[in-house]
C-alpha positions as CSV (number, residue, x, y, z in Angstrom):
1,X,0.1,-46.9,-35.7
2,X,-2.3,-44.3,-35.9
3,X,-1.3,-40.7,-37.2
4,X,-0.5,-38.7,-33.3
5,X,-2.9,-35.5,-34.3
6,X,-2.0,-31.9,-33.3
7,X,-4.1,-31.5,-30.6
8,X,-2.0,-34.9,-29.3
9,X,0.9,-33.4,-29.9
10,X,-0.1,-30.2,-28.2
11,X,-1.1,-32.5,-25.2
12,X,1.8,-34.6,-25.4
13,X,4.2,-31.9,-24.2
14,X,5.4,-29.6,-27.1
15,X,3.6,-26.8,-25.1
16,X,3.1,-26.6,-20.8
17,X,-0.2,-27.0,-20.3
18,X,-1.9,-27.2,-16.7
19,X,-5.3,-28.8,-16.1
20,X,-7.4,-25.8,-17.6
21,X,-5.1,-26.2,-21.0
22,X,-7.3,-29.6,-21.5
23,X,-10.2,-29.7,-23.6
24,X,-13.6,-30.2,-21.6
25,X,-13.6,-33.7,-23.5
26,X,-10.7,-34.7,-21.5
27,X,-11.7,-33.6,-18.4
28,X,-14.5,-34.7,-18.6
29,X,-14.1,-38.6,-17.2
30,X,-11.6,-37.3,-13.7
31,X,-12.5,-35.6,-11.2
32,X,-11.0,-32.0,-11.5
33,X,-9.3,-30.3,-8.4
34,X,-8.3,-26.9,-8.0
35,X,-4.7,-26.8,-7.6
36,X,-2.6,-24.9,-4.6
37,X,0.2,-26.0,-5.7
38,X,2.6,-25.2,-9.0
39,X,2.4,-27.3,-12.2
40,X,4.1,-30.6,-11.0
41,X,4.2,-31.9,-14.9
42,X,7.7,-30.0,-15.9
43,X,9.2,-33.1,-16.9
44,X,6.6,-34.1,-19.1
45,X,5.2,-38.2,-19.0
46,X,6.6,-41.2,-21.1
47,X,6.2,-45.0,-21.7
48,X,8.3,-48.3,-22.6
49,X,8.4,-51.3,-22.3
50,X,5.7,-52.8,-24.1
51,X,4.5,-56.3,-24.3
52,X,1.2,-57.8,-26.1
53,X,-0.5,-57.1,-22.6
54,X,1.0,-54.2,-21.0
55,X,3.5,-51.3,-21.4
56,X,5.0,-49.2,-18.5
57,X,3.7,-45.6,-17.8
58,X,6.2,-43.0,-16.2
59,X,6.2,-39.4,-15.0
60,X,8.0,-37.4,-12.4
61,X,6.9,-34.4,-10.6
62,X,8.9,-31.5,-10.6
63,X,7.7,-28.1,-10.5
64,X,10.5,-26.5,-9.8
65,X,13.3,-28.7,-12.2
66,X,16.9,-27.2,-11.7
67,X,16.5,-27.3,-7.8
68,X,19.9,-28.1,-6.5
69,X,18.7,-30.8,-4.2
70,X,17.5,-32.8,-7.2
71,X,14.3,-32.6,-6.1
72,X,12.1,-30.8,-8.3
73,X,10.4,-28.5,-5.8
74,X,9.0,-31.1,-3.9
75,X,8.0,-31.2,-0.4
76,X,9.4,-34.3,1.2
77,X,6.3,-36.0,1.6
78,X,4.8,-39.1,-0.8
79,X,2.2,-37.4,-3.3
80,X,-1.1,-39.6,-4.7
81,X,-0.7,-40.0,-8.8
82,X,-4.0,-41.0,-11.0
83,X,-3.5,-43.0,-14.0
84,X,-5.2,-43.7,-17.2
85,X,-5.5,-45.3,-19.8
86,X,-7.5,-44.8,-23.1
87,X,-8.2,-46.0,-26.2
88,X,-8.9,-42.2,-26.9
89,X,-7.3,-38.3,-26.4
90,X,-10.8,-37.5,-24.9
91,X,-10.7,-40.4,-22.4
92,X,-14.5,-40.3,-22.7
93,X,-13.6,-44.7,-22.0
94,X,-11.5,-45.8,-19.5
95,X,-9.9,-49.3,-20.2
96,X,-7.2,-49.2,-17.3
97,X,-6.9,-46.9,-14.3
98,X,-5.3,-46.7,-11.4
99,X,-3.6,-44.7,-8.1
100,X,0.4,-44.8,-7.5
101,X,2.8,-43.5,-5.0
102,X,5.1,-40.9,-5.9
103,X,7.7,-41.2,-3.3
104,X,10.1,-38.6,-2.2
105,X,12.9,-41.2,-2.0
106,X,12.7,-41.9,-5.1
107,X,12.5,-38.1,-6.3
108,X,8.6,-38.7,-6.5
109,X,9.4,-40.4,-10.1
110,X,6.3,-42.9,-10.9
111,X,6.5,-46.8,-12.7
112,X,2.7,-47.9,-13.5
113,X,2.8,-50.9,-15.1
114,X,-0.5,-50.6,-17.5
115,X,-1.9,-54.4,-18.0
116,X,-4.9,-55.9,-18.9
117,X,-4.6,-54.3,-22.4
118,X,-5.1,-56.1,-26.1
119,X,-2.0,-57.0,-28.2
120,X,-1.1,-54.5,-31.2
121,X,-3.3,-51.7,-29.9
122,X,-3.1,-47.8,-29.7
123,X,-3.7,-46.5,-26.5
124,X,-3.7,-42.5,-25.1
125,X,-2.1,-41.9,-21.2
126,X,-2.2,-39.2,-18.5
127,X,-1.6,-38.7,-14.8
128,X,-3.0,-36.1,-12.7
129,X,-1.4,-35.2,-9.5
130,X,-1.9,-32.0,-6.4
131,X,-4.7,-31.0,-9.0
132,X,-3.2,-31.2,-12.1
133,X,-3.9,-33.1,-15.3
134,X,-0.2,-34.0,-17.3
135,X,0.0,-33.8,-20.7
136,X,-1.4,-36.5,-22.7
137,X,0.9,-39.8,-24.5
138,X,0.6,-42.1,-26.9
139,X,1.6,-45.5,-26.6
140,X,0.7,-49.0,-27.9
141,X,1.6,-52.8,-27.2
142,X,3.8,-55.2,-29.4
143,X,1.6,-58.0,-31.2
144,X,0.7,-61.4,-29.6
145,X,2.8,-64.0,-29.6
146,X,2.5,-66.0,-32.9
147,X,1.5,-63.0,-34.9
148,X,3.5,-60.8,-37.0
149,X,0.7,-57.7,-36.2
150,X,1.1,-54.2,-38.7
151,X,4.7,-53.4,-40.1
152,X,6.5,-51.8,-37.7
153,X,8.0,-48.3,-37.8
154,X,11.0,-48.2,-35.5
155,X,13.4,-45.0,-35.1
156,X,16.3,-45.3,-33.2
157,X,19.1,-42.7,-32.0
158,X,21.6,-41.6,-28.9
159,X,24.2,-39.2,-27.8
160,X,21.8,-36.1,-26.8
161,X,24.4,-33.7,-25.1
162,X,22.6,-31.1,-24.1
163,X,25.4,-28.0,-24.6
164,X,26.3,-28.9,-27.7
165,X,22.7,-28.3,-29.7
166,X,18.9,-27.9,-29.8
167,X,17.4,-31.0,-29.7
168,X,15.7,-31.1,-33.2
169,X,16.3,-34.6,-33.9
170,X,13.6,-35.4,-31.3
171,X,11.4,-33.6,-32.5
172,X,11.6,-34.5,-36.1
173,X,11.7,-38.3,-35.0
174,X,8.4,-37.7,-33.2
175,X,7.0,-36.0,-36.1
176,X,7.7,-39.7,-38.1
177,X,5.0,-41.0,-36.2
178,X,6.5,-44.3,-35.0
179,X,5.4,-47.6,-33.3
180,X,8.5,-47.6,-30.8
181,X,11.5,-45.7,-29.9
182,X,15.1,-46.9,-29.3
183,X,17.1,-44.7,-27.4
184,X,20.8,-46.6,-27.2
185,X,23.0,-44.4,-24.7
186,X,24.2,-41.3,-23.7
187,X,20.9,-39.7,-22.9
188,X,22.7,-37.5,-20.4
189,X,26.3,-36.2,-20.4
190,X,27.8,-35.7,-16.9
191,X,30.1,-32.9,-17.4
192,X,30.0,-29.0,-15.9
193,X,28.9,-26.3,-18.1
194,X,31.2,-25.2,-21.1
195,X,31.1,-21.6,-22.1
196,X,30.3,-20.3,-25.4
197,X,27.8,-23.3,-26.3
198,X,24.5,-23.1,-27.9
199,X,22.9,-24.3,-24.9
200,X,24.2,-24.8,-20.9
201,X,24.7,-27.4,-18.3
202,X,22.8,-26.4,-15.1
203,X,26.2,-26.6,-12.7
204,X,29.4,-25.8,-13.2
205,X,31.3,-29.0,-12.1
206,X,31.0,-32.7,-13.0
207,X,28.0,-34.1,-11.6
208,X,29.1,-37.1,-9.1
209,X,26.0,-37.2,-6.5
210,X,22.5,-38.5,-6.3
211,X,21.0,-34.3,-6.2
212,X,23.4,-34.0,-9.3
213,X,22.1,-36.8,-11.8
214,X,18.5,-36.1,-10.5
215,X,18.8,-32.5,-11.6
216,X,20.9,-33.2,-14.6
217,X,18.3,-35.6,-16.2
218,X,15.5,-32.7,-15.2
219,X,17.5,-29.9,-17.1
220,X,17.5,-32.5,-20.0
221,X,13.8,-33.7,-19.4
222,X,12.7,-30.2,-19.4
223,X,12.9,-29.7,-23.2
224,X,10.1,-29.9,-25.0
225,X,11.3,-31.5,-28.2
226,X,12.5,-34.2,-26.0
227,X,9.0,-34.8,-24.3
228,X,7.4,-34.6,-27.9
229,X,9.6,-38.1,-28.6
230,X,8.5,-39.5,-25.6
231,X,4.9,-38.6,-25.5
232,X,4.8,-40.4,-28.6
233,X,5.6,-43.6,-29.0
234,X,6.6,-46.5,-26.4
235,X,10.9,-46.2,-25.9
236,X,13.5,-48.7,-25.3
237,X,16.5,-47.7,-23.4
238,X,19.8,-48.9,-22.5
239,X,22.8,-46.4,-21.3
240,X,25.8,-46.3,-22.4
241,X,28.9,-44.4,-20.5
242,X,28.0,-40.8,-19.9
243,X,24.7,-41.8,-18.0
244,X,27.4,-42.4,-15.5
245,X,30.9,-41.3,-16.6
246,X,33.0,-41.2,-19.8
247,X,34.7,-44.5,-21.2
248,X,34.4,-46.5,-17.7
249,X,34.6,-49.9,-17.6
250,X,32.8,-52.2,-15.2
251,X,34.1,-50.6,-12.1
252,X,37.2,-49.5,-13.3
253,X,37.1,-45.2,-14.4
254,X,38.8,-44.1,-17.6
255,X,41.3,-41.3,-15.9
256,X,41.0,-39.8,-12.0
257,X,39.3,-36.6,-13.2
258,X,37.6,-35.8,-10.6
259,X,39.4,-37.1,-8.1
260,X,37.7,-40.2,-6.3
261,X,38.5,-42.5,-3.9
262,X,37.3,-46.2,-4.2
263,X,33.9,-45.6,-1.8
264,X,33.0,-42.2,-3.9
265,X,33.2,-43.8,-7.0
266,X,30.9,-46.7,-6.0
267,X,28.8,-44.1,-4.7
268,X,28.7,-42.3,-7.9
269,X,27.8,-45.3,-9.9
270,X,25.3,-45.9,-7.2
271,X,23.8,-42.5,-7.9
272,X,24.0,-42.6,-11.4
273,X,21.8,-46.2,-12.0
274,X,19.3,-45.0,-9.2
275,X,18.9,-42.0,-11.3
276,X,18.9,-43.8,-14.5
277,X,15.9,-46.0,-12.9
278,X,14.2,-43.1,-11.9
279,X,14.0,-41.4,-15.2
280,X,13.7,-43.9,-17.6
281,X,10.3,-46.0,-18.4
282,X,11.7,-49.2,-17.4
283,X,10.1,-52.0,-15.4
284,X,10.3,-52.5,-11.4
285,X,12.7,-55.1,-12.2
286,X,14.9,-53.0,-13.7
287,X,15.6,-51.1,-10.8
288,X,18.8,-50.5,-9.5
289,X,20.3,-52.4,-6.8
290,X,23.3,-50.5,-4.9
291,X,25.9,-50.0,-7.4
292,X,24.4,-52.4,-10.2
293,X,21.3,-52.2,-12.8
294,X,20.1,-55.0,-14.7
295,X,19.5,-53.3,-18.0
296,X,20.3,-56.3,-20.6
297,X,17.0,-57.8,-21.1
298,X,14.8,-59.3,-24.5
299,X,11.3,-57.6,-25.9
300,X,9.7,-60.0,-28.0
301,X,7.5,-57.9,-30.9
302,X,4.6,-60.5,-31.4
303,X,6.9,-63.1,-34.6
304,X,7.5,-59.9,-36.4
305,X,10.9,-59.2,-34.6
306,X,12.9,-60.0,-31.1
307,X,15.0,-57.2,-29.7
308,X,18.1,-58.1,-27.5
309,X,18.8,-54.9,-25.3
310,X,22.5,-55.2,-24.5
311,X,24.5,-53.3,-21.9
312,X,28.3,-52.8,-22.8
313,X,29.6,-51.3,-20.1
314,X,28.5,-52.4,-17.4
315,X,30.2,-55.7,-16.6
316,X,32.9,-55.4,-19.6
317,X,37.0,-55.9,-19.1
318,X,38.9,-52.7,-19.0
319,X,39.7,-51.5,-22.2
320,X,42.8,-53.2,-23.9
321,X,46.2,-51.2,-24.2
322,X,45.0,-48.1,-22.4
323,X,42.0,-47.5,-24.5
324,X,42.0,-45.1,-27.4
325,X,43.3,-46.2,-31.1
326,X,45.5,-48.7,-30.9
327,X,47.0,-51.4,-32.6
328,X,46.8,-54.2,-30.0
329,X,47.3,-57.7,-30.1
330,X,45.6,-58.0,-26.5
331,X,42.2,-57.3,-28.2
332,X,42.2,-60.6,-29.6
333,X,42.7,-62.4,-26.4
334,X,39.3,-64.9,-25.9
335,X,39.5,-64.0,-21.7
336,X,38.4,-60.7,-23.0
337,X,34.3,-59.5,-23.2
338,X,32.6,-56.5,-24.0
339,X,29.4,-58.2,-22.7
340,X,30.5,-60.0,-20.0
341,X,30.1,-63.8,-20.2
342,X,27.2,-64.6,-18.7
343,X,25.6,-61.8,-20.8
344,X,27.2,-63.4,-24.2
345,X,25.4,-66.5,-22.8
346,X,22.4,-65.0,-22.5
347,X,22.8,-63.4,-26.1
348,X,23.3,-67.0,-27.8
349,X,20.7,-68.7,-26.0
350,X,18.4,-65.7,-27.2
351,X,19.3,-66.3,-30.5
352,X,18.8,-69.9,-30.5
353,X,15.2,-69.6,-29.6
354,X,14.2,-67.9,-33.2
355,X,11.3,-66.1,-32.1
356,X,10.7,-64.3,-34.6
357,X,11.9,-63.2,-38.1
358,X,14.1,-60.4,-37.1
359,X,16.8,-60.5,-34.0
360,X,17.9,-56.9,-33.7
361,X,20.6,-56.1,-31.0
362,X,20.2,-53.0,-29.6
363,X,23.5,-51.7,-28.3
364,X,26.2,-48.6,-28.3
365,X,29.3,-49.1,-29.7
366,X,31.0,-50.0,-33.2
367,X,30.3,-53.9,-34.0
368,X,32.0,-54.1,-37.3
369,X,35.8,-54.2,-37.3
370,X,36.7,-50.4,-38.5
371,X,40.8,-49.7,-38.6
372,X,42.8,-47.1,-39.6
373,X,45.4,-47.6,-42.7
374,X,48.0,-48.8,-39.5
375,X,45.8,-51.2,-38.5
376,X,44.7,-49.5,-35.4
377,X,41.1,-50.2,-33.8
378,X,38.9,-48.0,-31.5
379,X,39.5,-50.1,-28.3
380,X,36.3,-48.9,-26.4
381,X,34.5,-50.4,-29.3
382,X,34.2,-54.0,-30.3
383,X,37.7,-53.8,-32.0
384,X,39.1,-54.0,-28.5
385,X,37.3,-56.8,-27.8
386,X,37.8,-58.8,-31.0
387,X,37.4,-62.6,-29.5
388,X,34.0,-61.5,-27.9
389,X,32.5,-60.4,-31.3
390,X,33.9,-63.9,-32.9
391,X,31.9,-65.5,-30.8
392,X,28.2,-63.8,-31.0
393,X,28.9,-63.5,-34.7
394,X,29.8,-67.6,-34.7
395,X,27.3,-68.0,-32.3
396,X,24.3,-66.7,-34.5
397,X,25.7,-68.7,-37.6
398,X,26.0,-72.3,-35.2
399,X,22.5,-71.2,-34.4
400,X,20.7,-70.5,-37.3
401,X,20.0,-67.0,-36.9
402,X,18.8,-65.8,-40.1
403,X,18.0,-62.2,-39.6
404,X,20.6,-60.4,-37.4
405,X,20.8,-57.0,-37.3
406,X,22.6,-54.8,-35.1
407,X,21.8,-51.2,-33.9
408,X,24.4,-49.0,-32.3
409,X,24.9,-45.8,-31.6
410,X,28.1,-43.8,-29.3
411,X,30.3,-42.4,-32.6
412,X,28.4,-39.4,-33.1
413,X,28.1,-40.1,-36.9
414,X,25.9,-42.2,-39.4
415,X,27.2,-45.4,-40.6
416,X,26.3,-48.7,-42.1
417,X,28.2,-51.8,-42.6
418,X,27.9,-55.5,-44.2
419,X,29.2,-57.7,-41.3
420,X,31.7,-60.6,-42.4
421,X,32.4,-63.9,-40.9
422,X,35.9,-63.1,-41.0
423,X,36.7,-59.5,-40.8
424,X,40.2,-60.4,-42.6
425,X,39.4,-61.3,-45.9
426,X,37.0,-59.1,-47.5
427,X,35.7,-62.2,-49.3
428,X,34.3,-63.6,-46.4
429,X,30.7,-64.2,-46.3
430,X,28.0,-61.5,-45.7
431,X,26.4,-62.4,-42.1
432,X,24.2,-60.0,-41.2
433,X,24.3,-56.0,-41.0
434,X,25.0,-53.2,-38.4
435,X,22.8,-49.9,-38.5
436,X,24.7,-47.0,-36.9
437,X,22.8,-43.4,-36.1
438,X,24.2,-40.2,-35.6
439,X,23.5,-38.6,-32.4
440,X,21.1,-36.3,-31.4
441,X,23.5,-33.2,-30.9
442,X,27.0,-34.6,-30.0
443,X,29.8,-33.2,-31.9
444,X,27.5,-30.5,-33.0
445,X,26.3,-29.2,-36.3
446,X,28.8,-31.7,-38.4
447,X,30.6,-31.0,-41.6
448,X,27.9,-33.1,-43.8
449,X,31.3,-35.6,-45.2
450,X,29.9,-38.3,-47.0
451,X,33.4,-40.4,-47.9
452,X,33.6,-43.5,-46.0
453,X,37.0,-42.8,-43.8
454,X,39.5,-45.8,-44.5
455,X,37.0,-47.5,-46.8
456,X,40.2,-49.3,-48.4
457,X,41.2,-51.1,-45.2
458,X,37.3,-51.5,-44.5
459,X,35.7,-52.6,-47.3
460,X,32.0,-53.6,-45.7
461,X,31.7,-50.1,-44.8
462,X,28.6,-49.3,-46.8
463,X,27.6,-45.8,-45.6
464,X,28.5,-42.6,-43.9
465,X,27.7,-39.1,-42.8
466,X,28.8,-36.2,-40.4
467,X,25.7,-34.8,-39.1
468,X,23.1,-35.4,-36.6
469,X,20.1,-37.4,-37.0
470,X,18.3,-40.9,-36.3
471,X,18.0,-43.9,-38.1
472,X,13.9,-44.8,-39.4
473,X,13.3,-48.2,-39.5
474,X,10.3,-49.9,-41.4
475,X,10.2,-53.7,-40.5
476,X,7.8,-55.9,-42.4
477,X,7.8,-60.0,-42.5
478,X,9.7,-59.4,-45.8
479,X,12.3,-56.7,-45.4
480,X,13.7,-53.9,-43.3
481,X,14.3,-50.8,-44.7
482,X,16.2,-47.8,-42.9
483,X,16.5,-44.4,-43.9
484,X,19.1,-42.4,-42.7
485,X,17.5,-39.2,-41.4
486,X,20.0,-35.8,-41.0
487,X,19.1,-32.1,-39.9
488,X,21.5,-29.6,-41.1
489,X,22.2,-27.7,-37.9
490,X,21.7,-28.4,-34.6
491,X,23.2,-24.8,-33.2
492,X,19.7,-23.4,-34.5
493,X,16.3,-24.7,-33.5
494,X,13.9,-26.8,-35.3
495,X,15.5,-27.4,-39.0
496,X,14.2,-29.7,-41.3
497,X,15.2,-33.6,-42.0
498,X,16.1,-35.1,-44.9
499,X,16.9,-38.7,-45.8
500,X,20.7,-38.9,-46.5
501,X,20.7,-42.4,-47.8
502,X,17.9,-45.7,-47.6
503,X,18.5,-49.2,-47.6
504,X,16.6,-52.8,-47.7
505,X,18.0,-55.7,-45.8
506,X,15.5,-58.7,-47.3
507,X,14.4,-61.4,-45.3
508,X,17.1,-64.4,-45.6
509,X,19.4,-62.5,-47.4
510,X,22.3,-60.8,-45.3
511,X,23.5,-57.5,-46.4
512,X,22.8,-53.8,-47.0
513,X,20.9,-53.5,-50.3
514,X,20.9,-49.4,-51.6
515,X,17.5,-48.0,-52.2
């Protein structure tokens, strides 16, 4: 992908800039309007979704962001949005263009599906709206089907609570230049405002209602190392429990704080998916339908790689043994999914197509089995759901899968692991690996511990580290290689990022290999 240059950058959202902030080149090929109304662009634009043809463009207006009605500022009235598309940050060439409806229903976010584009391409975005040009993005589309298309710089990362830290980690992760973005959970946290944090919640209470996610996600939206990432590179999303609430299960809550009856907490998961929809760059068929999103979904990246977007939470059995550590024999019943069954289905039958040299699963929570020195397992995590994980791991082995890899995020710490065909003798064959980032601020700045914690009991735990960061991926026909990328502090702004540790998993050959 082409190096994003300042000027981009500048465009793309790490300073507010109005129509006049443009440079006469890029005004040059719209129409300019004077505007009578406040800067609508708070929130900054993004993109996802990419295929060989098309990629999804999103922005939502909002002048006025932390409006308790969650609706930005806006009037309620629908509001015209221009689109564009370029192959240039001067847009002196249109190759895609277009007029969308920002609705007030649906907090006047926007969904443009770009098409018509060519397969492994660069390509500059912007909207202009009530006389306003946005800032500028860059995206591109995945390669063709058949083709592997340039080596592929993927970063991935999650758990970006807002109180607990500056959000340097985006903005270093934008700095890497990448091709595409996974972001795997906890984008927003749902709780009320904590004194004595670096940063605060807008709202004192939980947030439960429709007014309160939209506003939540436009306090978090708002930041401009967070609109750097996305103004940079094309994201894939999947949530994982906060977007809605902590540690729920399908439709059953972790505790009864706050209190809810049956209706209000369908409501809330109603709110909390519509909100989701409306923020994220996904597709129109991703949207939200009442009190259920379907999120799990497969982007193919030309042969180079297939990523399986999973959604563990949304349709998993309650936690075995009243969640927490446990030791629990019920986490090895086979009635028991994390995924859901038709989504495991769905999984296998994914992996049994082999469409390209990589299958990565994107997805949030602990994959490997990890106990403590009493045999206790994390029961939100796979290790609560032991039978489930039998069977994907089987599953790709029956199948042929020769390159799994999985991506997680949720623990607020950096880990990697060799995964074993039977987790209970350490002799077991190497299947595949699992690639776990740090978080983008959760837990805070992190005590930079390096041991590997029960590493005895464990012994495919290859790597890990206390502090906050990302994981940088560089996927070729021949290997993957991650780097392990950590920023000191996160309760100071904009620190710099160093690689803690690098690996190679080769093509064919299971396992973490140390660079």
């Amino acid at each position: 992908m082409s190096p994003i240059s300042r000027r981009t950058l500048v465009l793309g959202g790490l300073a507010a800039a109005g129509a006049g902030a443009l440079p006469a080149a890029a005004q040059s090929s719209v129409i300019t309007a004077t505007a009578a109304v406040p800067y609508p662009f708070q929130l900054g634009i993004a993109s996802g979704e990419p295929d060989a043809n098309s990629v999804v463009l999103w922005t939502r207006l909002a002048p006025s962001p932390l409006n308790a009605d969650g609706q930005g500022g806006m009037a309620n009235a629908d509001v015209a949005v221009d689109w564009q598309v370029s192959t240039t940050d001067t847009f002196s060439t249109l190759v895609a263009s277009g007029t969308v409806t920002a609705k007030y229903a649906s907090a006047h976010s926007v969904h443009v599906v770009a098409g018509g584009l060519s397969p492994d391409a660069d390509y500059f975005y912007r909207f202009r709206a009530q006389g306003h040009l946005s800032p500028v993005g860059r995206t591109r589309t995945a390669p063709a089907v058949g083709t592997n298309g340039r080596d592929l710089v993927m970063a991935f990362t999650s758990c970006a609570h807002y109180e607990e830290g500056y959000y340097t980690v985006y903005r270093r992760m934008a700095e890497e230049n990448p091709g595409l973005i996974l972001f795997l959970g906890d984008y927003i946290y749902e709780y009320g405002a904590t004194a004595g944090r670096p940063r605060l919640h807008a709202g004192a209470s939980e947030i439960v209602s429709l007014a309160d996610y939209r506003r939540r996600y436009a306090q978090y939206k708002s930041d401009p190392d967070l609109q750097a990432a996305h103004a940079v590179a094309p994201w894939l999303v999947v949530p994982d429990d906060h977007e809605v609430e902590n540690n729920y299960a399908n439709m059953v809550r972790a505790d009864s704080t706050p209190s809810l009856t049956t209706a209000q907490w369908t409501a809330r998961r109603t709110a909390a998916y519509q909100a989701y929809y409306e923020n994220m760059p996904l597709r129109p068929g991703q949207a939200n339908s009442g009190n259920s999103i379907p999120l799990y979904r497969r982007l193919r990246w030309g042969s180079l790689a297939t990523f399986h977007m999973l959604d563990t939470r949304q349709y998993r059995n309650d936690q075995a043994c009243g969640d927490g550590w446990k030791v629990c024999s019920d986490a090895d019943l086979a009635t028991r999914s994390l995924p859901g069954n038709a989504q495991e289905t769905w999984l296998l039958d994914g992996l049994n197509q082999h469409y390209g040299t990589w299958d990565i699963l994107g997805q949030q929570v602990f994959f490997a089995r990890r106990f403590d020195s009493a045999g206790a397992g994390s029961m939100d995590s796979w290790d609560g759901y032991r039978a489930s994980r039998a069977r994907i791991q089987q599953g790709w082995i029956d199948r042929g899968t020769r390159n799994p890899v999985v991506l997680t995020g949720d623990v607020h710490r950096a880990w990697a692991s060799d995964l074993k065909a039977d987790y209970s003798n350490a002799n077991s064959a190497v299947i595949g690996s699992e690639l776990v980032t740090s978080s983008v601020t959760s837990s805070g700045d992190g005590d930079g511990a390096t041991t590997i914690p029960n590493l005895a009991d464990n012994p495919w735990l290859r790597f890990y580290q206390n502090r906050r960061g990302y994981v940088r991926t560089t996927i070729s026909p021949t290997q993957l290689r991650a780097d392990f990328r950590a920023v000191a502090k996160v309760s100071e702004h904009d620190g710099a990022v160093s690689t803690a540790k690098s690996f190679v998993i080769q093509e064919g050959q299971p396992g973490l290999q140390a660079v």
